[in-house]
DRENVEX-457729 format. One record per residue (C-alpha): x, y, z negated; residue in one letter. Coordinates in steps of 0.05 Angstrom, whole numbers, padded with zeros to 5 digits, always signed. Each point is the difference from the previous one (the first is absolute). Example, Ala and Ser with C-alpha at 12.3 -4.5 7.8 and 13.67 -1.06 7.14 Angstrom:
// DRENVEX-457729
+00246-00090-00156A/+00027+00069+00013S/
END
This chain:
// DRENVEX-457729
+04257+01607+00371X/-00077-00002-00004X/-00041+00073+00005X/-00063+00019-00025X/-00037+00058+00027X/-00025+00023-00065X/-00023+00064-00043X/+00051+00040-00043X/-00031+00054-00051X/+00013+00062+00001X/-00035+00066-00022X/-00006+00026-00079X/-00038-00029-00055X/-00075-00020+00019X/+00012+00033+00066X/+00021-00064+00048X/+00031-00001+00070X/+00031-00058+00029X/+00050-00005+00061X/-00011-00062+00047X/+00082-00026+00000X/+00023-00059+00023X/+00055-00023-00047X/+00032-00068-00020X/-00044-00041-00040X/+00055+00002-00058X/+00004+00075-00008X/-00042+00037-00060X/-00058+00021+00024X/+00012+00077-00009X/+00080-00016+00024X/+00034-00005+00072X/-00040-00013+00058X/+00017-00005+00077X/-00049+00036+00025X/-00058+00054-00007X/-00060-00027+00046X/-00058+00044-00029X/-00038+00024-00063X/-00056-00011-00050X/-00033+00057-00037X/-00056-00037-00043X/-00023+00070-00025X/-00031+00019+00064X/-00074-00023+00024X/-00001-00061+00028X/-00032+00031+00065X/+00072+00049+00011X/+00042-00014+00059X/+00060+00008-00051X/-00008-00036-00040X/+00032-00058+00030X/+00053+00019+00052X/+00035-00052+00041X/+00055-00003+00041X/-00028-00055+00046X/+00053-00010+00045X/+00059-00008-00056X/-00054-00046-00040X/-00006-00046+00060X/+00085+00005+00017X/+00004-00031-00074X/-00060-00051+00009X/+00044-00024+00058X/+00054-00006-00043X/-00035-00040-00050X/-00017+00042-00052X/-00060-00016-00046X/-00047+00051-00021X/-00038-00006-00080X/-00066-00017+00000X/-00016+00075-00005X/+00040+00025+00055X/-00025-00054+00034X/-00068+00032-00014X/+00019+00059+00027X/+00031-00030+00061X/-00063-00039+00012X/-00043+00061+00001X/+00046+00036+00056X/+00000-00056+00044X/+00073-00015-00015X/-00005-00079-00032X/-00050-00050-00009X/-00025-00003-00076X/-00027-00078-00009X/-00062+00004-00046X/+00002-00031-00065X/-00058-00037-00048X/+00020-00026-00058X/-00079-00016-00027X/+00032-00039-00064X/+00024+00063-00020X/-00067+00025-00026X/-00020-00062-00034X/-00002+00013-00079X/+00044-00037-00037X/-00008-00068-00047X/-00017+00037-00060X/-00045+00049+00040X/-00044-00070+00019X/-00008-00019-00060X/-00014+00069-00033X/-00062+00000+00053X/-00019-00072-00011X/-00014+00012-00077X/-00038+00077+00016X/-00032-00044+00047X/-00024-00055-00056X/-00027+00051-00046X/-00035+00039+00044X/-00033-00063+00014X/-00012-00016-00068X/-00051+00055-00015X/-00030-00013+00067X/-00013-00076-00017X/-00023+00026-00078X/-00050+00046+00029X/-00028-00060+00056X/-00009-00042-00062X/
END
């Protein structure tokens, strides 16, 4: 049975709160879960105390016991001093597309068109 130490929404409409569970990695997302290790309240200032809450000692018993966090637990983990984030760079990412080349290799010709008119 693999576990995730993951997020599960709670809260009304456009008002979100998330409980930090750690539940099997084949349960719905809002479903069953093990256990409660903490809570996210995404409406509060980033600067408030609560609003991330941790249980660290139950979050490092399930570490142990190999569960793996998501990438934004892991976040939060990271930022309490809990588990190592590894950075990641993907710098392909913000290279434009084949199209997007070529649209800037022809605005590129006729700006230079004018430019060569005018030299002449």
């Amino acid at each position: 049975m693999s576990l995730k130490i993951r997020l599960t929404r709670g809260g009304a409409k456009k008002r979100p709160y998330y409980r930090i569970v750690v539940a099997d990695a084949r349960a719905p997302r809002d479903g069953r879960f093990i256990d409660k290790v903490g809570v996210y309240d995404p409406m509060k200032p980033k600067d408030d105390p609560a609003r991330i809450v941790l249980e660290a000692d139950k979050i490092q018993a399930w570490l142990a016991k190999g569960a793996q966090p998501t990438d934004r637990v892991l976040r939060f983990l990271d930022a309490a001093g809990l588990a190592k984030r590894p950075a990641r760079n993907n710098p392909q990412k913000a290279e434009p597309g084949e199209k997007a080349k070529e649209r800037a290799a022809k605005r590129a010709e006729k700006a230079a068109a004018p430019a060569e008119d005018a030299a002449a």
